[in-house]
C-alpha positions in Angstrom: 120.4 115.1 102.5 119.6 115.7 99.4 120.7 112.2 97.4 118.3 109.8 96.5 115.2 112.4 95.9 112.9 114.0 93.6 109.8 115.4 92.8 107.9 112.5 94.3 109.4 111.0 97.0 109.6 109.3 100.0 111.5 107.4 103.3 110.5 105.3 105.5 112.4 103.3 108.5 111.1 99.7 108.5 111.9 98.3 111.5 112.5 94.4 111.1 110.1 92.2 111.4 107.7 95.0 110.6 107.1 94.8 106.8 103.7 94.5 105.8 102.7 91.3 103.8 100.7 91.6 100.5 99.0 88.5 98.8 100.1 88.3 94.9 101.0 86.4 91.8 104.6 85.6 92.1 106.9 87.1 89.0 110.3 86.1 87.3 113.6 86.9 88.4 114.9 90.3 87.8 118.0 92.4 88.5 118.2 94.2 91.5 119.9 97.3 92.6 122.1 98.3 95.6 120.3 102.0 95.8 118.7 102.8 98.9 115.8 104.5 96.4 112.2 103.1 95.9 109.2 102.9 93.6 106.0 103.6 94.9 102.4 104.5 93.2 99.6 106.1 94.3 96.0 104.9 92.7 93.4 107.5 92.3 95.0 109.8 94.6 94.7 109.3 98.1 95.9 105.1 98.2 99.5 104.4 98.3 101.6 101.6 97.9 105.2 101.4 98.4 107.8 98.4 97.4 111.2 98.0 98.7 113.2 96.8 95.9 113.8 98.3 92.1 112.1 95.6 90.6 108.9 94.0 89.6 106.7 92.7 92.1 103.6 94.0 94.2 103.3 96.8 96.8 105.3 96.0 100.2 103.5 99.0 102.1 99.9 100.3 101.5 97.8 102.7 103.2 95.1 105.7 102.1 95.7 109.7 102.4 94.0 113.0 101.9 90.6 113.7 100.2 90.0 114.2 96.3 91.0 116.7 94.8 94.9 116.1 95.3 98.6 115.9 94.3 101.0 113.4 96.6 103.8 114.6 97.8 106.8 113.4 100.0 109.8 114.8 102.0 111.6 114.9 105.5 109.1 117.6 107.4 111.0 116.7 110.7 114.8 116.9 109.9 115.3 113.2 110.9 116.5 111.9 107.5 113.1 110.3 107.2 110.5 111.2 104.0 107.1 110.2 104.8 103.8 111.3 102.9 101.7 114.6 102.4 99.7 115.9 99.8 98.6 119.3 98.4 94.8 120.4 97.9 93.8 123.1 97.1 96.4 125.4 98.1 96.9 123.7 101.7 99.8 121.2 102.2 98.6 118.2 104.7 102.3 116.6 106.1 103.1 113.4 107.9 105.8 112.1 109.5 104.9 108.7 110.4 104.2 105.6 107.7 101.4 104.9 107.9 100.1 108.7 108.4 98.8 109.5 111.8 98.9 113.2 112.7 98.6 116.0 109.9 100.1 119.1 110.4 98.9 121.7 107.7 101.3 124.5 105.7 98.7 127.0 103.7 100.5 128.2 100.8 100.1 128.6 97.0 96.6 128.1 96.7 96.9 128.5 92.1 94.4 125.8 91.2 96.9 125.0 88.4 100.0 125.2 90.9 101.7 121.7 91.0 103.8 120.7 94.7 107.3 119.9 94.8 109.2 119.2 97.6 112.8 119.8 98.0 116.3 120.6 100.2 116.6 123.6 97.9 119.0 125.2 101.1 121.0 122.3 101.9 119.6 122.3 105.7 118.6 118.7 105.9 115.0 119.5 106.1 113.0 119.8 103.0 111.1 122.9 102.0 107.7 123.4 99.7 107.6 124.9 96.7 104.6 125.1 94.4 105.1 125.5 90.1 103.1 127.4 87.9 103.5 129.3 84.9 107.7 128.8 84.9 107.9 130.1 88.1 109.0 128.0 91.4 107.1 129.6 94.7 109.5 128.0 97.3 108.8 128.3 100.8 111.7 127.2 103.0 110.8 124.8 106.3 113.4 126.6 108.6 111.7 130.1 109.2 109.1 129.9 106.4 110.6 132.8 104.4 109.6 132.3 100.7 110.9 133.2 97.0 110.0 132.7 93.8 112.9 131.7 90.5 111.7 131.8 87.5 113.1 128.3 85.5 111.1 126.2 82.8 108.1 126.8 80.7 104.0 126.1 81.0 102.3 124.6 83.8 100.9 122.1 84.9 99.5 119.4 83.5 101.3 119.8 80.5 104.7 120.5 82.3 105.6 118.8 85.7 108.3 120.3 87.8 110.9 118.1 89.7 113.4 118.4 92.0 116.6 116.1 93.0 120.5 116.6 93.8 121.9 116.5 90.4 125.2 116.8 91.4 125.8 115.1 94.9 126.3 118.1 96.8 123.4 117.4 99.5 121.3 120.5 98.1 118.2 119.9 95.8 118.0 121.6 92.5 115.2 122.2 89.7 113.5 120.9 86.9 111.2 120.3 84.5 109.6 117.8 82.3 107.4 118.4 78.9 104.9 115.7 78.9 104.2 116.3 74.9 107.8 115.8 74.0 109.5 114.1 76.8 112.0 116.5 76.9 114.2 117.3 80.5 115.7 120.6 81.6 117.7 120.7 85.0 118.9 123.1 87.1 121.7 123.0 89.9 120.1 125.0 92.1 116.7 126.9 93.3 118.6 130.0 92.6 116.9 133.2 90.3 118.2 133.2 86.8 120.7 131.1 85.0 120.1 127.9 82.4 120.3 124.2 82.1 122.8 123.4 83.8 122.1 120.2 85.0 121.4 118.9 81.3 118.7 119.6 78.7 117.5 116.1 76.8 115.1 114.1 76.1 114.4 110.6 77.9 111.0 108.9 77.3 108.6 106.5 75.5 106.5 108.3 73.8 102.7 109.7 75.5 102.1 108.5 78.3 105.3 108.9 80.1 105.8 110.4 83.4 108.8 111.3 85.1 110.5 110.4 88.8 114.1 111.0 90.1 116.1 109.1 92.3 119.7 107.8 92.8 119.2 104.5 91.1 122.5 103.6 91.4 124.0 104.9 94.4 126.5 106.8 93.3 125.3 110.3 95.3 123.4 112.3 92.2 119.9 112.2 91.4 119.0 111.3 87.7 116.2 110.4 85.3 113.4 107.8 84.8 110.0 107.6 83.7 106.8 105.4 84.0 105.0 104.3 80.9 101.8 102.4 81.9 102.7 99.6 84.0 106.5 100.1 83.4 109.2 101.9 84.8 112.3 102.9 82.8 115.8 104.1 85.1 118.3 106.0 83.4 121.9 106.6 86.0 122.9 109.5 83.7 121.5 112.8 83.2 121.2 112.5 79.4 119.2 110.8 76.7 121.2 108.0 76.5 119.2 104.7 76.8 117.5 103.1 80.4 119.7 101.3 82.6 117.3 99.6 84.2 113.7 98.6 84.1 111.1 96.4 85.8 106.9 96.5 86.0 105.0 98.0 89.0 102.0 99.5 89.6 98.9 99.8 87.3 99.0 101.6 83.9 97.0 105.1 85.3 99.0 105.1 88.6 100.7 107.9 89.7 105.0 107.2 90.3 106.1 108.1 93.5 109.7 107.6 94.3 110.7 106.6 98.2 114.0 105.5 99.7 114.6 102.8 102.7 117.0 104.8 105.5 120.8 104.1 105.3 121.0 103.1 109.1 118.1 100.2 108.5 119.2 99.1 104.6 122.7 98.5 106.1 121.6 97.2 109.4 123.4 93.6 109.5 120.8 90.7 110.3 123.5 87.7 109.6 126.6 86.3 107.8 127.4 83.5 105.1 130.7 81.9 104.2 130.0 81.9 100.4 127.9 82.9 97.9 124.6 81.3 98.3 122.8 81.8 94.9 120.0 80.2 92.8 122.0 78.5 89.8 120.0 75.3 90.0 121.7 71.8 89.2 119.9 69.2 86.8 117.6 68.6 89.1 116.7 72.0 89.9 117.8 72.2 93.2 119.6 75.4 94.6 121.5 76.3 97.6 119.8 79.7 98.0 116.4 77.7 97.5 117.0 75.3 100.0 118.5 78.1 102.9 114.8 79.6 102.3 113.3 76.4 103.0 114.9 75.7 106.0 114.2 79.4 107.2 110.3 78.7 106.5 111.3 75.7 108.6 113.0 76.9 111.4 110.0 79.7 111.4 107.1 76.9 111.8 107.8 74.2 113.5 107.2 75.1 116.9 104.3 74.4 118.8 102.7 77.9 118.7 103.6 78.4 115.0 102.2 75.4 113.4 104.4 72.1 114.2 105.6 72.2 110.2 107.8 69.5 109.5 108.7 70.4 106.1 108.8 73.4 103.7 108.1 74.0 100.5 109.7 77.1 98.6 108.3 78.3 94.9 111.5 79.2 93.0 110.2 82.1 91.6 109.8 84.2 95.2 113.6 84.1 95.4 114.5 87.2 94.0 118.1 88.0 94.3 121.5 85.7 95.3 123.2 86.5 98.2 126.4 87.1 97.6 129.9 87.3 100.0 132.2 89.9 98.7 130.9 93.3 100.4 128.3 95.4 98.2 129.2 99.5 97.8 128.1 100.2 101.0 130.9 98.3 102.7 129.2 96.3 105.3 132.1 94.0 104.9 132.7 90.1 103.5 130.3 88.0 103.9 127.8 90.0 105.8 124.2 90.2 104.6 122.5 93.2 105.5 118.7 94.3 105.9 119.0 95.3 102.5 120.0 92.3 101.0 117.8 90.1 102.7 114.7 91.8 101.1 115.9 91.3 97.8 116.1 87.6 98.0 112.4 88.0 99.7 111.1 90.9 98.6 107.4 89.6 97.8 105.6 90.2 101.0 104.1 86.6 101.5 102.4 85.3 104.8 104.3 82.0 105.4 101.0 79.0 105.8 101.1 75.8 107.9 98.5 73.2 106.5 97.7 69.5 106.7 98.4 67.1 103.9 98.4 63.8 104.0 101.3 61.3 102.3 99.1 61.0 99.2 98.6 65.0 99.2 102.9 65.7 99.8 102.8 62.9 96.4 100.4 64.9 94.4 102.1 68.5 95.1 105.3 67.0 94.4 104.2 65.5 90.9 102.1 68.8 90.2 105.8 70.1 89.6 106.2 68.2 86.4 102.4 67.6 84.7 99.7 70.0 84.5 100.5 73.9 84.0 104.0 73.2 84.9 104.6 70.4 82.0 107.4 71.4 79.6 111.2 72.0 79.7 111.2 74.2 82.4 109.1 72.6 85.6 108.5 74.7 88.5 110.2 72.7 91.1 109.7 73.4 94.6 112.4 73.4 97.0 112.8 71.5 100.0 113.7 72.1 103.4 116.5 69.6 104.8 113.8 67.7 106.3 112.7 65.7 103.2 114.1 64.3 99.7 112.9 62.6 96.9 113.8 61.7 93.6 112.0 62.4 90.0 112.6 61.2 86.6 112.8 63.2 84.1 111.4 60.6 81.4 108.4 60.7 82.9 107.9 64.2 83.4 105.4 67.2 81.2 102.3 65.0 81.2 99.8 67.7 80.2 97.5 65.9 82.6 98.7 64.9 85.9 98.8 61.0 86.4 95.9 59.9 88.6 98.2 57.4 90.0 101.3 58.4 91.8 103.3 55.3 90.7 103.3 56.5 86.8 104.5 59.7 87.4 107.6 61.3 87.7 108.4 61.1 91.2 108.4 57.6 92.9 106.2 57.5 96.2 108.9 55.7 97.5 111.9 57.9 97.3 109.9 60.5 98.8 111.5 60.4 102.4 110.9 63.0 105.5 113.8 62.7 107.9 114.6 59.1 106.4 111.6 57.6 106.8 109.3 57.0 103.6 106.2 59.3 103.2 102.8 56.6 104.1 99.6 57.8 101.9 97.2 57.9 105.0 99.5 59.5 107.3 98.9 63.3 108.0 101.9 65.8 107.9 102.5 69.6 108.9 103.4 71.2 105.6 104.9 75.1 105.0 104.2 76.9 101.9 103.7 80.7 101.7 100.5 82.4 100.8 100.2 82.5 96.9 101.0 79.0 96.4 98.7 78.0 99.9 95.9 79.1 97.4 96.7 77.2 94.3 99.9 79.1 92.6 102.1 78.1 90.3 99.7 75.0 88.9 100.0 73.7 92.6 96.2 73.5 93.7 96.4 70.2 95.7 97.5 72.9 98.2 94.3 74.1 98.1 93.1 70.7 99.4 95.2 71.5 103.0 93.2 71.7 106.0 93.8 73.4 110.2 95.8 76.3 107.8 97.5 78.8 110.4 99.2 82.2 109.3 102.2 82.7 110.3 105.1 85.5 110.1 106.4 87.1 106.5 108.9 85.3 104.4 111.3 88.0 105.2 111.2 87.9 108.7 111.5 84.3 108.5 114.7 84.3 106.5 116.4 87.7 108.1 115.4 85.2 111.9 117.2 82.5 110.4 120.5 84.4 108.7 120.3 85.6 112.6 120.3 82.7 114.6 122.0 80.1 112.4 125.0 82.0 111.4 127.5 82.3 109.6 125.4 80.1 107.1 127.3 78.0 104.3 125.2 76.8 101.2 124.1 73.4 102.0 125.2 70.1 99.8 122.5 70.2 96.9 121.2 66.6 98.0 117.7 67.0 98.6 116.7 66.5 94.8 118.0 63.8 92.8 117.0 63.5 89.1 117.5 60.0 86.7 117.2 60.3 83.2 
């Protein structure tokens, strides 16, 4: 119970289907991680936003708590290997165990003005207790028949010093810490027991001013270890020593405060469909990829009903597939070739409302050159990929006009290779088109799609793909024919 947490921290079960979309810019490809652990922020104190991966991109899960003045807090209040939100003000903890928070249940105790919150399994009981830091001493006050102590470990207060809490060394029961914001220096304990030293490691891992620390088991492996956030950054360490990061990825605004959350075993593991290969998103010449194209036909399969828009082809920007999918079995043994909850959110992990529009043939010719002219001229064109439906064919001597051709026929894709179920795109002719929010308004250098009329929302991208990897299983990577490139 006590893996995966620290002094800011946080679980929630998100059942499928239910994840919150968020409008944003889309971002570059980063690694991913297979750690069940979280970042999360919280802006001016009371509004929260969590994200699902280890890895750049916006907030998956927002919501507001508590009143000014406050400190965020998170933990399991109910025993039910859940950590959901709370905060401490003035004295009075305010605890919720539902996302977003509904009831409040209030614990009154250490009311220092200067006393900083912690939460922690400091007795190994699965259920995580309070405990409030001041002036190197820990005032712990355990959830399981409110009996309290106090052990005296680290030095100052806060704001200059800021107490944390994690399993250092796997064994399901929460130790201490500390961290000097003037020198970036760490001091760890095994347990929350009086007396004793750094046991845990004393070391300095930081960037300089600014830093500010979380705790999590970034790398699965059972023990809780370092990481910071400087400005907009964060920086993951998997050891306990000032060795260099091991990972690192951008989240959250420059002033906001890190909180650290983690997604429930039972739902990151949770199976939603199988593939018979790796399905990845190495590109060919053309910049085509099989992982590109099973999105596609997922936005597809997810619109083209009656009631959900009557799409009859998808667009996908290459940039909001975020991971591979891959067949061997990950660390948490799910087995070959099955993709889990987990892994579906990292290849969709952006939060974007899947949009059904209108263009016409001229319009579908226009988005289709916008991948090669305009913002996306250069060596490396933002090519969109295609659901099965359609395919097309672009030359690549024609292509990086800093200004879009006005007509079709001198630009790099010919009108007339552009075919939707075999039959050549006409001009006039009006067509149900997919796309998912961010480039529905104009991103990527894509603002014909701005031109699309009778829009309808539809579901998530996740819980269009995770419906697909469902239904259409086991799923092999498609023959990369949809995009052919000359030249």
């Amino acid at each position: 119970m006590g893996a995966g947490r620290g002094a800011f921290r946080q679980v929630v079960i998100l059942a499928l289907g239910a994840i919150m979309a968020a409008s944003t810019a889309e971002v570059a490809h980063g690694a991913t991680s297979p750690s069940r652990v979280r970042p999360g922020v919280v802006t001016g104190s009371t509004n929260w936003g969590l994200r699902e991966i280890l890895d750049s991109g916006p907030a998956t899960t927002t919501f507001s708590l508590g009143t000014r003045p406050l400190v965020p807090l998170v933990g399991d209040w109910d025993s039910d290997d859940t950590r959901t939100p709370g905060t401490y003000e003035g004295g009075v903890f305010k605890l919720s165990n539902t996302i977003p928070p509904t009831t409040i249940f209030t614990v009154s105790y250490g009311s220092h003005p200067r006393g900083f919150p912690v939460a922690g399994d400091f007795d190994g009981d699965g259920t995580d207790d309070l405990a409030v830091f001041r002036g190197g001493t820990w005032h712990i006050r355990f959830a399981d028949d409110g009996a309290t102590t106090s052990v005296t470990f680290g030095v100052g207060t806060w704001p200059g010093t800021v107490p944390v809490a994690g399993d250092w060394n796997g064994d399901g029961t929460d130790g201490i810490g500390t961290f000097t914001l003037a020198n970036g220096t760490w001091n760890l304990r095994q347990t929350a027991s009086p007396g004793g030293t750094s046991d845990a490691g004393s070391f300095v891992f930081w960037n300089g001013t600014g830093s500010y620390p979380v705790v999590g088991d970034w790398d699965a492996d059972g023990d809780d270890t370092v990481g910071y956030k400087k400005d907009t950054r964060w920086f993951l360490n998997n050891e306990n020593d000032a060795s260099s990061f091991d990972h690192s990825f951008t989240f959250g605004a420059a002033n906001d405060l890190p909180v650290v959350w983690a997604v429930a075993a039972t739902v990151a593991n949770q199976p939603v469909g199988q593939i018979t290969a790796d399905i990845t998103r190495t590109m060919t010449s053309a910049r085509e990829s099989a992982l590109g194209d099973v999105v596609a036909d997922a936005q597809l399969a997810a619109t083209d009903g009656a009631a959900e828009g009557l799409a009859v082809v998808a667009f996908v920007n290459p940039g909001s597939v975020r991971a591979d999918l891959t067949f061997a079995s990950s660390p948490e043994a799910e087995g070959n070739g099955v993709v889990t909850h987990s892994e579906a959110y990292a290849v969709q992990s952006l939060g974007n409302t899947l949009v059904t529009m209108t263009l016409t043939g001229a319009q579908i010719e226009r988005l289709l050159e916008q991948q090669f002219c305009g913002t996306n001229s250069g060596a490396f064109p933002t090519v969109l990929l295609p659901s099965v439906s359609l395919t097309y064919t672009w030359d690549a001597s024609l292509a990086g006009g800093a200004i879009c051709p006005s007509d079709p026929a001198l630009g790099a894709v010919a009108p007339a290779s552009i075919l939707l179920n075999g039959v050549t795109v006409v001009p006039a002719t009006s067509y149900r088109v997919t796309v998912d929010e961010f480039i529905a308004a104009g991103g990527e250098g894509f603002p014909v799609l701005t031109e699309g009329t009778s829009r309808l929302d539809g579901v998530g991208d996740l819980v269009a793909f995770e419906a697909y990897l469902a239904t259409a299983s086991p799923v092999s990577p498609p023959t990369l024919n949809r995009i052919t490139r000359i030249n």
